[in-house]
C-alpha positions, -999 to +999 in steps of 0.1 A: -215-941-246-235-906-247-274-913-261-309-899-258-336-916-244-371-899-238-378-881-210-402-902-185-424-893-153-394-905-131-374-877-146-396-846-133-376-841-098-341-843-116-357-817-147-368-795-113-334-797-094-314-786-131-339-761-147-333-741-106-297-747-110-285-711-104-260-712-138-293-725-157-315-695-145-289-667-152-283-681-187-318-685-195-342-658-209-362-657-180-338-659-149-370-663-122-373-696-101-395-718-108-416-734-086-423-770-081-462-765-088-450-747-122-430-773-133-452-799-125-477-783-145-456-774-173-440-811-170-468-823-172-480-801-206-450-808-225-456-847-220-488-844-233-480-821-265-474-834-297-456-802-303-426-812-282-401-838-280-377-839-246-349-861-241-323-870-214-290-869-226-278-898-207-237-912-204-237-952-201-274-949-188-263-920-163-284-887-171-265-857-179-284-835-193-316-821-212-330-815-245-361-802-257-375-794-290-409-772-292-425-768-327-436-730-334-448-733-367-448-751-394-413-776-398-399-756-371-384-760-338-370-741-310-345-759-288-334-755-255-309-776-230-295-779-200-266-800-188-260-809-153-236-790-129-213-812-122-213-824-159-204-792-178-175-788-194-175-823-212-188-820-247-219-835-234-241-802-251-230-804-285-232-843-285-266-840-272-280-812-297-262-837-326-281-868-313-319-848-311-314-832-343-301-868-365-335-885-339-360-852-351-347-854-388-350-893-387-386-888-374-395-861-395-404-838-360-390-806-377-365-792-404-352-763-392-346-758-361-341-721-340-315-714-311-321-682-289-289-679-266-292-655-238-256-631-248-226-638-228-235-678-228-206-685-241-204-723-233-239-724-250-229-704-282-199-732-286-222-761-284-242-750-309-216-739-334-202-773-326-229-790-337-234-775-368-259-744-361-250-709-379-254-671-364-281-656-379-279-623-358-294-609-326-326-602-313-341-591-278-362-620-266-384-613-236-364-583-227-332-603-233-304-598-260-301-628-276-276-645-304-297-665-328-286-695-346-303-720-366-299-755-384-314-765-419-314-801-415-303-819-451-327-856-460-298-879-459-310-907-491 
């Protein structure tokens, strides 16, 4: 059964080894390495904000993936993901963005919520029209074109 849990300390080294994956850096906006110190320190930041919710996307308990959700102004969230190499090609993307956005709707995190893909990520662009986002247009992000989509989330009564 595909979930979320919360992401925990015990999940910084496996968040390292997939955010270096080499088809993670050349489909995100910046392609550089990262280092362990700079994930350490931004692991440890986004923790300890109130401003962003990260989640495992895990298979019968076994991770898969990543979610993350950052607030960047009022209601609304920019969300980003990952899903382990040797688990791509599953479904396990759009189930995941489906699960954070019925958890950050539930918990009243965010209402609208803001995908930049990097262009030419097409197994990215699928997930999210999967799961509900719509094109909004393009924009350069960072020196990067990028497809925008977003998601209005409905209050379900």
């Amino acid at each position: 059964m595909v979930d979320l849990r919360p992401v925990c300390q015990e999940d910084c080294q496996i968040l390292f080894i997939w955010a270096n994956d080499e088809v993670t850096r050349a489909n995100s906006i910046n392609t550089s390495v990262i280092t362990w110190n700079t994930h350490m320190q931004w692991f440890r930041e986004k923790m300890d904000s109130l401003k962003s919710c990260l989640y495992i996307i895990t298979d019968n308990d076994k991770p898969v993936g990543q979610i993350r959700l950052d607030i960047v102004d009022e209601g609304s969230a920019e969300i980003s993901l990952s899903v382990a190499p040797q688990h791509r090609g599953k479904g396990y993307a759009a189930l995941g963005i489906s699960l954070a956005l019925q958890k950050v709707m539930r918990d009243g995190f965010c209402y609208r919520v803001v995908a930049k893909v990097k262009a030419g990520n097409k197994a990215s662009v699928k997930s999210f029209i999967n799961a509900g986002f719509k094109y909004s247009g393009d924009k350069i992000v960072q020196n990067t074109h990028c497809h925008i989509f977003n998601y209005i989330m409905q209050k379900i009564n």
